[in-house]
Each structure stands twice: as C-alpha cells, then as structure tokens.
N, C-alpha and C positions, 0 to 999 in steps of 0.2 A: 657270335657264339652259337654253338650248332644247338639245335632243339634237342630235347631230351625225348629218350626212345618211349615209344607208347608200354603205357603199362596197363596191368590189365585193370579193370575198372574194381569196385565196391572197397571194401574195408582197409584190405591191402592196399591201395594204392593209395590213400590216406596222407595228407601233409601231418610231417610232426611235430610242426607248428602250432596246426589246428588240434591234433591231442595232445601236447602237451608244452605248450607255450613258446614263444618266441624263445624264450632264453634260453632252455633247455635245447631245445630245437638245433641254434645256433652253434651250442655246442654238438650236440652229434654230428650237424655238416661237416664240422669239421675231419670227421673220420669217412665222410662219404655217406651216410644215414641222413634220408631224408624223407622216406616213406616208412609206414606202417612194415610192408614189408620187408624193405629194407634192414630195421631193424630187427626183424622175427626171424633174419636169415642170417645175423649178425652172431654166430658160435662161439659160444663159451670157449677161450685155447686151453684150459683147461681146468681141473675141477682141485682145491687145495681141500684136505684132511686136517679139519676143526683138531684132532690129534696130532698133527705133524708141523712141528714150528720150522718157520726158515734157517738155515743155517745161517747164520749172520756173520760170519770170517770170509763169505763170500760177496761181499758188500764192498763195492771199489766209490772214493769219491767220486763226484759227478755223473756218474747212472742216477737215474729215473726208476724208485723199483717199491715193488708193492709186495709186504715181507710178513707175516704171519708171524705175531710172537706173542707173550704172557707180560703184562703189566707188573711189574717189580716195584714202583712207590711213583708219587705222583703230589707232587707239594709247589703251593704257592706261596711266593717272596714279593716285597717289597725291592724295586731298583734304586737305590741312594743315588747313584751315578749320576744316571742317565733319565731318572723318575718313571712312573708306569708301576706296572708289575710284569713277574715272571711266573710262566710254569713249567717245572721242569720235571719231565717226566723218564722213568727208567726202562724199556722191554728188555726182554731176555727169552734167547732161545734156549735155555736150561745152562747153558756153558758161558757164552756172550752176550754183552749186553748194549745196546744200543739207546742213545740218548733221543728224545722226544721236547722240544721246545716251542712253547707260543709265548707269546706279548699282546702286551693292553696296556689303555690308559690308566685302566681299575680293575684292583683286582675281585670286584663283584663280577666283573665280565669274564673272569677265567672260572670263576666258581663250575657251572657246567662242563667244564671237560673235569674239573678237579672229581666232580664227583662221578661222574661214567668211567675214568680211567682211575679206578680202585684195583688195589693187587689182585692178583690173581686173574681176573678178566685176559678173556683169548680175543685177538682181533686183528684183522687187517688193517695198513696203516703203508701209506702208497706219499712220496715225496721223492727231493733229490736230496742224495749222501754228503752232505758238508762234514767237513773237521772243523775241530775248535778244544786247543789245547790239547792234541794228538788223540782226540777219542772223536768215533764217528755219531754222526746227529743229524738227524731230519729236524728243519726248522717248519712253522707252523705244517703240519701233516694233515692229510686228509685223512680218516679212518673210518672203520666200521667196526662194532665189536659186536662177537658172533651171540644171536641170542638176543641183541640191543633191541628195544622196542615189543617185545613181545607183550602181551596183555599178564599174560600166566607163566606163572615156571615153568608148568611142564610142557607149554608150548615155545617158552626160551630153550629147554633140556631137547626138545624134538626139532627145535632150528638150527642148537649146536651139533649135532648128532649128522646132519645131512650135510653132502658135497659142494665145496660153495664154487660159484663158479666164478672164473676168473677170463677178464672178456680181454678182447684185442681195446687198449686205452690208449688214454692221452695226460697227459696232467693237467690238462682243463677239465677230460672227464674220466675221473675214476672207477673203477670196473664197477664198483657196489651202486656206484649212479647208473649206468648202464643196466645192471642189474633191475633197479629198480623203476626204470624208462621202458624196459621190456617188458614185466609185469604188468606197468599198466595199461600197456596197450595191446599184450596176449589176453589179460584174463576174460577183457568181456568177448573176446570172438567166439565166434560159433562153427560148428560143422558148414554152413553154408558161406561163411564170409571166406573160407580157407580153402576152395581149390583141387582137390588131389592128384596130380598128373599122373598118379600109380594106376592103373587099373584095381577095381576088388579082386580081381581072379587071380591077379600075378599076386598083389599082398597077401592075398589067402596063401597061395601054395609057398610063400616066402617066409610067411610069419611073421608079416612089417606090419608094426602099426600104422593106424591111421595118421596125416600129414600135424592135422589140428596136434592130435596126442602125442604125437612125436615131438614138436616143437616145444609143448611143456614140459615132456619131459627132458629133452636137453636144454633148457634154460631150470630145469628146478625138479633133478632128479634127487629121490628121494634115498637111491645108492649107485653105488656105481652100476653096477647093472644093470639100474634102467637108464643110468646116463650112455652107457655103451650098445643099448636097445636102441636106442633114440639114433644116436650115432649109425651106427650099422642101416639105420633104415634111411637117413638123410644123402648117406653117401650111395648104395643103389640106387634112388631118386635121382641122384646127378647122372649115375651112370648109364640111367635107362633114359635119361631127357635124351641124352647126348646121345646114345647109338640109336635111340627113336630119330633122331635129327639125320644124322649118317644112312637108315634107315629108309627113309621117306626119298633124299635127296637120290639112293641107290635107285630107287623103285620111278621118281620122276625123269633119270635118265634114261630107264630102260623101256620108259612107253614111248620115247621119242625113235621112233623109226630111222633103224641106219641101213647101211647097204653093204650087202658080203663084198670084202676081196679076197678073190680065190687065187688071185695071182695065175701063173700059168703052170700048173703041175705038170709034170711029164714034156713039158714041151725042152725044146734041145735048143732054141733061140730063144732065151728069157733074161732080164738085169740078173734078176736073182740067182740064176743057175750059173749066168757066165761071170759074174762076182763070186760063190761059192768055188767056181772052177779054177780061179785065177787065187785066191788066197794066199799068202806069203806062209802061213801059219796053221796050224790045225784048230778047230774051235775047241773051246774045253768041254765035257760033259756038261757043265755046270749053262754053256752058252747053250751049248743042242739044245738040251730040256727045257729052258725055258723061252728059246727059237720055237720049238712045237706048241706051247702054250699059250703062245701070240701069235702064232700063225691061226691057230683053231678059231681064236677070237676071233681075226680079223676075218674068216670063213662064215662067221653068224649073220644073221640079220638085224639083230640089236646089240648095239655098239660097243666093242671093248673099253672098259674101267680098270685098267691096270697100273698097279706102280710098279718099278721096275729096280730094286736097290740094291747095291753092290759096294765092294773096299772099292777105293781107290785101284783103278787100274785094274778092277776084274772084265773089264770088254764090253761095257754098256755101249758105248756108240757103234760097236759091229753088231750087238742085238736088234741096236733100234736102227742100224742102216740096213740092216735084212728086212724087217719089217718094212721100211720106207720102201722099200724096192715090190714086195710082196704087192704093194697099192698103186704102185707105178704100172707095175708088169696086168694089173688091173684096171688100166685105165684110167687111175684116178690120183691124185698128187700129193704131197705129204709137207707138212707144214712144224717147221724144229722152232721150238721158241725157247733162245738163251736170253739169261737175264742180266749179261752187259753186253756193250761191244768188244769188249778182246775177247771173250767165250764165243760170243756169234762169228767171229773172222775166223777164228781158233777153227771151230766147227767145221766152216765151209771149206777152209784149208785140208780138213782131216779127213769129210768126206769126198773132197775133190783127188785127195791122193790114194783115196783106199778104191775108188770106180775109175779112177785111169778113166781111158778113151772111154769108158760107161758113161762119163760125165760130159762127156764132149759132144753133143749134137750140135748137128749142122758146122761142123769146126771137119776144119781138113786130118784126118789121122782118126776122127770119132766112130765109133762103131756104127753100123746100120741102126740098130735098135738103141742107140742111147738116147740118154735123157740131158735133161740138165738141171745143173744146181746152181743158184742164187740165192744175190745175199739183199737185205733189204733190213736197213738200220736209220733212225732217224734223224744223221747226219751225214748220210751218201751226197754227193755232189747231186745237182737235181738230175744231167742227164743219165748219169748209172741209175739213181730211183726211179726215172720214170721208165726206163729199161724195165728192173727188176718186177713192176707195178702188172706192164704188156704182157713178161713173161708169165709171170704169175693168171691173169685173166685171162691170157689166150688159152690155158696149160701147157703153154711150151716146155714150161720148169717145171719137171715133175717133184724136186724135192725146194721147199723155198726156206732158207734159214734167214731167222730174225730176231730181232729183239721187240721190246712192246710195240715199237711198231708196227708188228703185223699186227695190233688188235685195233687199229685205226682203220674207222666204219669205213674211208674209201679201199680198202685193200680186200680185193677180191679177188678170188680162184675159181679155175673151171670147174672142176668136180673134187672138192676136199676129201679126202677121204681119212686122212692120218692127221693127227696134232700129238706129237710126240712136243713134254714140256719135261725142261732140263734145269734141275736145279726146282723143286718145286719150293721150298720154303721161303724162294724168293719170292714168289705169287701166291697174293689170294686166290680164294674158291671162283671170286667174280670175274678175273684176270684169268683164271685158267678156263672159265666156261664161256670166255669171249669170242673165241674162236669154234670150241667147241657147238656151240647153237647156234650159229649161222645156218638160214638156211632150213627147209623142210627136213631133212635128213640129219643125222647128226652122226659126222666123224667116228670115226673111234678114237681112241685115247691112250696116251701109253706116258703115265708120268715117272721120271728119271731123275732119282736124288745119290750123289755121292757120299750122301751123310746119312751112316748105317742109324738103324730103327729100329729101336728093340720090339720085340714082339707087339708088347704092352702098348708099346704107343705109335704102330701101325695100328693098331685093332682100337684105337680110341682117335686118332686124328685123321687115318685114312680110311674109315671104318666103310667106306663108299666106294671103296678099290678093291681089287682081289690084288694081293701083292705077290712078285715074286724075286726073289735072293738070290742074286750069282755070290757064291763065298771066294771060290777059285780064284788064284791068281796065274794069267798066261806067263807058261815058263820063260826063262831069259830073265826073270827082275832080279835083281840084286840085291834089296831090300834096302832099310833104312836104320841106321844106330841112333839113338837119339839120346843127349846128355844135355843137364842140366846147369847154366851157368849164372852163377851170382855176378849179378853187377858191379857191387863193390871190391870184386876181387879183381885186380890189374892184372894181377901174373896170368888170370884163367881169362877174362876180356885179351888180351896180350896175345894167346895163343888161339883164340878164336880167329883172328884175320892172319894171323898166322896161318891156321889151316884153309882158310880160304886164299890165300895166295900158294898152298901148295897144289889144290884141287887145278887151280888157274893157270899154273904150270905144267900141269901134266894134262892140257887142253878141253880140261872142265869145266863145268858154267858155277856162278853159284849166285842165289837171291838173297840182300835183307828185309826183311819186311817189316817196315815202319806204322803206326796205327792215322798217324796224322801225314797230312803235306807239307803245312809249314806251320810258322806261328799262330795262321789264325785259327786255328783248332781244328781244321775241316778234317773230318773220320775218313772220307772216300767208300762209304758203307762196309767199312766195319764196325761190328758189335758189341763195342768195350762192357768189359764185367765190372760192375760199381766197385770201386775199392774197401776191401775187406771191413766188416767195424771192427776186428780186434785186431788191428792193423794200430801202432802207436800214435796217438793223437798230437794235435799241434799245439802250439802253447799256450794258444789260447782255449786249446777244447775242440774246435769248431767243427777240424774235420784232419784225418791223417795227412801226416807232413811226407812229401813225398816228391821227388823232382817231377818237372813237367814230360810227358809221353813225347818220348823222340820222335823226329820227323822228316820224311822223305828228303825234303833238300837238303835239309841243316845235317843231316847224317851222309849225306852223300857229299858235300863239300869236306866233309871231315874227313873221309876215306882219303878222301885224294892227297890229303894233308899227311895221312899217315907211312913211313917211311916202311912197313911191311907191306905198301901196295904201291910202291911207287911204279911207275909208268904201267901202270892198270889202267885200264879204259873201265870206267864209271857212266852207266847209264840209268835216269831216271824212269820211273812209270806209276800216273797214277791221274786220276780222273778227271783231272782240269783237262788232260791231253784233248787234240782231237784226234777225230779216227784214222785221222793219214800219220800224225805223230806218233800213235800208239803203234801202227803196223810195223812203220819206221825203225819204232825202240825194240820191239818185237823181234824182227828181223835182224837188228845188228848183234840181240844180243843170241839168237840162236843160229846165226854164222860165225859167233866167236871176236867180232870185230868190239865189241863190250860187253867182253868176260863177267863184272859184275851188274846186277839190276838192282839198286836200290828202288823200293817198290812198296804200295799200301797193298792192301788186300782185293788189287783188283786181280791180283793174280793167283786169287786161292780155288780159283776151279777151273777144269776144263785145260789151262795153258801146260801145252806138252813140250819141252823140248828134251828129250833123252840124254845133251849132256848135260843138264843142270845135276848136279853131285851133292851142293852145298846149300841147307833152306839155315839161315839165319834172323830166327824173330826175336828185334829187340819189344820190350815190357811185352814179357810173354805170359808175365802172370796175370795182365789184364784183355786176353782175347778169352774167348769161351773153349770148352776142350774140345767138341765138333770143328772149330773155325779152326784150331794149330792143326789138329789131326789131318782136315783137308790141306792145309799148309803145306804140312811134312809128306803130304801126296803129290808136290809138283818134282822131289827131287826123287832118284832111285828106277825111274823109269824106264834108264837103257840097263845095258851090262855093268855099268860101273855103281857100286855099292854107294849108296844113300849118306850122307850127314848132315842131322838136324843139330840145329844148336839151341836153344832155349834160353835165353841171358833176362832174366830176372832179379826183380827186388824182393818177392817175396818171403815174409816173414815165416819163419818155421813153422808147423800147425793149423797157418791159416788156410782156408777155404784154397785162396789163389796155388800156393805152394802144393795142397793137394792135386792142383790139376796139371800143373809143369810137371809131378814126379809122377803123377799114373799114365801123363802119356811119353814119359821116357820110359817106364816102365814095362808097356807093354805096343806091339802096334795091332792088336785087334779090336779092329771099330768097332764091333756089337759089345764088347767090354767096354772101350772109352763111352761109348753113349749112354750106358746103364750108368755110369759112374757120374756122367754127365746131368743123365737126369736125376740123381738122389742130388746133386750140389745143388740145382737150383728151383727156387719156388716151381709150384705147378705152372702157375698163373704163365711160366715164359712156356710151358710146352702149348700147351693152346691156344695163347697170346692172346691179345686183346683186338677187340674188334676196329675198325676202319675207322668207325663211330669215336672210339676211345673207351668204348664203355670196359670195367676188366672183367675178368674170364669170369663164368660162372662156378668153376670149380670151388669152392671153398674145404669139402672134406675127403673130397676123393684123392688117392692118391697112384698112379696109372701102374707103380713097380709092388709098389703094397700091395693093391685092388687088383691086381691082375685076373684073380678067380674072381670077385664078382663085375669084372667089366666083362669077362667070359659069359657070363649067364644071363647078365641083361644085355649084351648083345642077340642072345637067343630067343631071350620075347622079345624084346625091341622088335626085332626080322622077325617076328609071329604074327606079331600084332599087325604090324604095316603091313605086311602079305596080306592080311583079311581086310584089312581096311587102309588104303593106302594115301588116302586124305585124311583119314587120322578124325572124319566126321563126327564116327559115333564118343569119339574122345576130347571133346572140347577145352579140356583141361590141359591135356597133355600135348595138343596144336598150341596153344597159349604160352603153356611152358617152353614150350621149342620158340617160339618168336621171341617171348621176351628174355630170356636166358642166353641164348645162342645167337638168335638173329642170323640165321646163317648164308641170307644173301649177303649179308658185309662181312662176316667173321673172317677173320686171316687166322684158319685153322692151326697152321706151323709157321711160329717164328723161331729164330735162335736166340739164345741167351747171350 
C-alpha cells in the first residue's frame, strides 16, 4: 500500500480518530476524511432554505435522499401482528405527503421521537424511498429538526432562520452529522493552527477574508452572502495555489540555461530552406505565424515552453518539422516523443516522406547536407535499437522518433537541443521533463496536442506554456458529416455497412472502432465514460442493464459473416499486436489490400491514411467527446468527403446521448471541448495525481472561474517573479506541495 503524502504538521493534520473517536472517525473514512483538515476542506454542496420544503412528487423508490419537509402528525400503536410497537409518522411539503416509520420492542422507546416530531416542526430527514401499499415511506430515517437542541427560543428562532448546510453524505453519514463533526473540530482552531497560502496584500486588494474566517463561514454562514463570501474566497485560494504551482515550475525552467538555435538564416544550403523550397503545398497564415513564434524561441537562450494546438489536420507535424530542422540546421538534434507505437511508425513515416532525400544521409540519392531520422521503440528487433541507440549518441540522427522509450536513462544524444512531445495528455509533467533536463542545458520544448483546449483550461493546466493555436484547415479537406445511429434500430445498423461497403467500392477505406479486444475486457487505453445513472436500472437495482461493449474480434468475425460485406477483406488492429504485425495491418490496410480495419482506439491519433472515408464507432455513447472527436479526425483527410457514424445505445436526455449529438452536431473542437468540459467533473480535467491522491479542486470551476483564474494568474506570476522559491511565503510552498504535488501530478488526463 503506497504511504500517504506528507501533510503539513499541527492541528490540521490531526487524526479524527483522536478528535473525535474511533467510531465517528470510521465513518467519515469512509468518504475519504481522515484528517482535521480534511474535513475543514470538506464544502457544504449546498445550503437548504429552513423556508423552502422539498418537493416530494420528485421522490423515485430506491434513491438515497435527504428531503426537507413540515411534520403533519406523528402517533404511536401497539403491533397485534407482529408484537413491538409502531410509529408512524406523516411530512408534508404543503401539497404531498410522505410517510415516516420506526419500530421497537416498546413503545417507551418510540416515546422520544413521538415527542420531537410534533406538527408543525421543519426538519431534515435523509433515508431510502420504500413503498408500502402504493404510498412512498422512509423506514427508520435519520433526521434533524431545525432549531432541535437549542437552550432558548430565540436561539431555536435564530438557528431556524440561517442556511443549513447540506454536505456531500453517505447513509452511514448524514450531512447534519457531518455538520456537527466539522464544528467540532473548526470551533477550537485559531488563527495560528490554519495556514493562509493567500498573501495579506493580495486578500487586501481582493477583499477575501481570512482562510480561518472563511472556513466558518461556509460551514455556518449566517446568510447567504456570507456563504457566497466564504465561497468566492475558497475558490481564488484554489486558483491562486494552482497558478502559484504553474508559476514557480515556469520560473524553475527558465533558470535552467539552454542554448540558441539560430538555425542557418540566409544561408542557400540549409534542411530548412531546401524543405520550405521543395513543399508540395503552401503554408497557411495560421502555420507562418506561429513558424515565427517558434523559431524566435528557439533563437533565445532560455529554453522554449510552448504548446502547440490545433483541429485535426491543421498542419502541426510541418510546424514542429520546421522547427526540428531549425535545430538540426544548428548543430543540434531533436527528439519527437509519441505515445504509442503506431503514432511513432505513423510519424517517422510522415517525416521521412515530407524530407525526401533530406532524410537520407550517407544513402545513395541523399542530399549533401542531409540528416536523418530514426525510430526507437521498445520493441525494435535488438539490432535496429542498437542502430537507432549509435545513431542517436553519435548525432548521426538529427531528428530521433520515439516512444517512452526514449526516456530510458541509457538513451543518449549528442547535443539535444528539441523535445517536441506529441499528444501531451498522454504524459505526465514527470514524463514530459525526462528528457527535457538532461543534462547541464536544457532543450527547448514544443508540446503537441490534437485535442483543442479552451482558453480556460490552457491557462489553468498549461499555465507553464505560452500556447499557440493553428485554427486553419489546409485546403484540399473535404470534411466530415457525421450522424447519429441507434443501436436498436436494424433498418439504420442495416444501412450503416451498407455505406461502408459503398465507400469500399468506390476504392475507399473505412474504420470500426471497437472500445475492447475481446471478452476479457481489455480497453487497449481507451477511456470509457462511466455509464449514465439516469440510465434504466436492472432488476435488481444494482446497476443499469445494458449489453456488453462490442469487441475488436467478435465484431470483426461478425463483418465477415455479414452478406453486405461479403468478399470484403477484414483487418484487425489493436494492442496485443506486435510492432511488425501492427505495420503489416497498417500497410495492407492503406494499399487497399484490407479495405476494412476493425480497430480499438489505437488508431485515434496521428494514423493518416487519405483514403479512409468511413470512421464507424460502435457504443459511441461510452467514449469521451475529445476521444470521438479525434476519432472522426482519422477519416476526411484526402479529397473524398468524410462519414462518421456514431451507433449508440444512449438513452434520450442522458449525459451520454448529449455527447453523440453535439459532436454530430457540430465539427468545431474549441466548441466540442467546452461542451466537454461542462459534462464532466472537474476532478477529470486536472486528473488525479500518480500517487492516486484526487484533484485538489473542489470549488473552482475552470468555464465558470474563468475571470478569476485570470487575475490569480496575475499575482500568482507577481509573487513568484519577486520571490521565486516562494521563501518568504511558507504557507503557500506548503500549499503547493500538499495540494498539487506537482512532481507526480498528471496535470491532463481525459475523461
């Protein structure tokens, strides 16, 4: 079991064992609370209105639900039946009325609830929804009623009066217990036991309260507006840990000394000029401009931090092969890190055909000045890796493409100068800085994601990049149509392989992309979205009923079965392969020799082939909308017009069904990812750290907070400009370790 991350010492970090007993305790682990802390950072999800009863017609059996209503009669019986007694109690939301039930041996023992649940009484009351003789009923219920316990009336009238809060629970612990487990471990702390990672000078000019004052006030604000005080100043504090983090680690790369590549300007024998001269195509504005931005960088002496992100097919690999050349033509080598092997073979393929004889050193027909490019993957036959190893160490290879393999300690280069890293949310910060600090000097940096990034959360997950946007698409693409198909429908399944044996005949490719391999469940790293909860339940409850997720073999035996694809060449692909099989599959199916590739998601990035026409993803409602979107990016990339098909189960309404229609809806990725990130928790945009521990965001929200992750980005980069170890703020170094941790954090995962 991995140790638990260092926390910071004195009150906070506190077992809540030791303040407040094993049992209690017990239950709060269960929600992840186990420190003082822990629970002091544990937020109210929100605050009910002592005036405002639950609607109770919205009350389904078998939920788990904690309901605010007014006490209607409340009487104890005698059971003849069964013997005991009964008490059988009545709430009402003013309209409906909902049944309340305990049992005992005796009815002295019910006497205490008989007499707390008197009419009229307001109260919380938190169970699960049973029926019993067609009316709904919580059996023994846990409650609270508002005002319960007070010494005085008018300290009952001033406890009914204030916003009650209502915490993330469980049915072992109900939120008013929570409630009351917070309290007693907030009320004795002090200004010195709490921390404040804020500065006074930023909270002055903000108008935040202090960390201590803030905390009481969203555990036990006295209205809403200082519960939205408290709020507002918790969620800056996230925002300013976090671009304080982004902050520091910006400032830690740029004292590490790198080295200009100025390339060879003006010269008339250079890679780069006689690769610009040779071009098939024209670059678009959108390539120049940000060619000039990366070039400038690579011109400094302290090391380019750039991300580089584009749609599908806006020309990222001619951006970062200019660049690579820019460092070559400088003496020094550049190092592409993809994060499979068919992206790495992909790559080296696409920059061996776009540098011609460029690529070809020491090779009969290779230019004087060329270079070369290698591939280096951790399942090359030994004597190609130990080629690729030489070439690499000598600098023969001026451009070396890899997979993680290149961050194995023995793989070394003569003069690094580039680490261009493709597909970043495939690597952590640790992963991506393993190449990058090698060495007395440090590289520059140029990271490549085809998964568009809304403003909001470049400036919050890349917040240590200067980013730049190709939006343009090089003319020639055809685009892509993309519709929606119900699974249960035969006729529209029917004409789905339909059109894909029409694509097939008129010498088109076409993909289905399946989420598993075979029965034994294996994903091949895709990222299944948890199935909907208002998704129809099974019969026993447990969990939605729903067939098993199709699978690369079993689908692709089926194809062959089906008499609209009959003497169709069916080829598989998908991660169990090895790398000669993969090339193999690869190859026959972009010679046309295996028209269709039944396929997992190892072909959702980087794989080109111009006739593919046809992306077919079955249970499309269970991928994420980033993962279809790059999907429906492998087809539409020659002259011939695009068809995605989306063949789904999802339920009308649900979550899933919202992301099959907004990406037939629309194909612009800065839209799908906005849309993307409102679907799912925060916690998946920042992801969880290496460790396991989860995100520290709890109230920020990066599309909401977009103005205030603006302005504590601006002190954040104040503060650390003035003090860049962050010494004179011990608070908010402490915050950053234990919150972020951001030697292990895997800043971008996908949902």
């Amino acid at each position: 079991m991995d140790p638990e991350p260092d926390r910071p010492p004195g009150r906070l970090a506190e077992d809540l064992r030791r303040v407040l007993g094993e049992r209690t305790a017990a239950a709060l682990a269960k929600l992840g609370l186990r420190t003082v802390e822990d629970l002091v950072r544990h937020y109210p999800r929100r605050y009910a209105e002592p005036g405002r009863l639950t609607d109770l017609a919205s009350l389904l059996p078998g939920e788990h639900v904690t309901v605010m209503a007014q006490v209607r009669q409340a009487t104890v019986r005698d059971m003849r039946s069964r013997g005991g007694a009964m008490l059988a109690a009545v709430v009402t939301d003013g309209t409906r009325e909902l049944s309340l039930t305990f049992f005992a041996k005796r009815r002295g023992a019910l006497r205490p609830h008989e007499d707390r649940l008197r009419p009229g009484r307001v109260g919380l009351f938190t169970g699960t929804v049973g029926e019993y003789r067609g009316s709904l009923q919580l059996t023994h219920p846990d409650y609270q009623l508002i005002g319960d316990g007070a010494d005085e009336e008018a300290a009952a009238l001033a406890a009914a009066s204030r916003p009650i809060p209502v915490y993330p629970a469980s049915a072992a612990v109900p939120t008013w217990r929570i409630q009351r487990a917070v309290r007693t471990v907030l009320d004795p702390l002090t200004e010195d036991d709490v921390p404040d990672p804020i500065p006074p000078d930023v909270r002055s000019r903000h108008g935040l309260p202090g960390l201590l004052a803030a905390l009481r006030l969203v555990h036990d604000p006295a209205s809403e507006k200082e519960a939205y005080r408290a709020q507002h100043r918790l969620r800056f504090e996230e925002a300013f840990v976090l671009q304080s983090a982004l902050a520091r680690r910006r400032a830690e790369a740029a004292a590490v000394p790198g080295t200009a590549r100025l390339g060879s300007p003006g010269a008339r024998r250079s890679l780069l000029a006689d690769f610009d001269r040779r071009l098939p195509f024209a670059l678009t504005d959108g390539q120049r401009e940000v060619g000039e931005q990366i070039a400038t960088d690579l011109a400094a002496t302290s090391p380019m931090q750039r991300l580089l992100q584009g749609e599908v097919g806006s020309g990222k690999t001619v951006v970062a092969l200019r660049a690579m050349l820019q460092v070559v033509d400088s003496g020094g080598q550049a190092a592409l890190l993809a994060p499979t092997e068919v992206l790495a073979t992909q790559h080296l393929r696409t920059l061996r055909a776009l540098l011609g004889t460029l690529a070809e050193e020491g090779m009969l027909g290779g230019e004087e000045h060329a270079t070369r490019v290698v591939l280096l993957t951790g399942s090359q036959p030994a004597a190609a890796r130990k080629e690729a190893l030489l070439d690499a160490a000598s600098g023969r290879a001026g451009i070396v493409v890899g997979t993680h393999a290149l961050l194995g300690e023995h793989v070394q280069f003569a003069d690094l100068g580039l680490v261009v890293v493709d597909e970043q949310h495939r690597f952590g910060v640790e992963q991506r800085d393993a190449l990058r600090t090698r060495g007395d000097r440090s590289p520059h940096l140029l990271v490549m994601t085809a998964t568009p990034i809304p403003r909001t959360v470049a400036m919050t997950v890349f917040g240590d990049l200067e980013v730049s946007t190709l939006t343009e698409v090089p003319s020639g693409r055809a685009g892509v149509v993309t519709h929606v198909v119900p699974a249960d429908n035969p006729v529209w399944t029917a004409r789905t392989w339909q059109r894909v044996r029409e694509e097939v005949d008129a010498g088109r490719r076409a993909y289905v992309v399946c989420a598993r391999i075979d029965d034994s469940g294996d994903q091949d790293g895709s990222e299944m979205v948890p199935v909907d909860e208002d998704e129809p339940a099974s019969t026993d409850g447990s969990a939605p009923a729903r067939p098993p997720l199709r699978a690369v073999l079993e689908v692709a035996a089926e194809l062959e079965g089906l008499p609209a694809l009959a003497g169709v060449a069916i080829g598989v692909l998908h991660g169990r392969l090895g790398a000669r099989e993969k090339d193999e599959v690869m190859a026959r199916f972009a010679s046309g020799a295996t028209p269709v590739l039944v396929a997992t998601t190892v072909i959702e990035v980087g794989v080109d082939v111009p006739e593919a026409s046809v992306m077919v993803v079955l249970d499309a409602e269970r991928f994420g909308l980033s993962q279809l979107h790059q999907l429906r990016g492998r087809v539409g990339r020659g002259s011939h017009p695009g068809l995605c098909l989306l063949v789904s189960r999802a339920a009308e309404g649900t979550p899933s069904a919202t992301r099959v229609q907004t990406l037939a809806a629309t194909s612009d990725g800065f839209a799908l990812a906005t849309v993307d990130l409102e679907l799912r928790r925060e916690g998946d945009v920042l992801g969880a750290s290496q460790s396991g521990r989860s995100s520290s965001l709890r109230l920020l929200r990066v599309v909401r907070d977009a103005e205030l992750l603006a302005t504590a980005r601006e002190d954040a980069r104040a503060l650390v400009a003035a003090d860049p170890g962050l010494g004179s703020w011990p608070a908010l170094h402490a915050a950053i370790e234990a919150w972020l941790d951001p030697r292990r954090e895997e800043f971008l995962e996908r949902a």
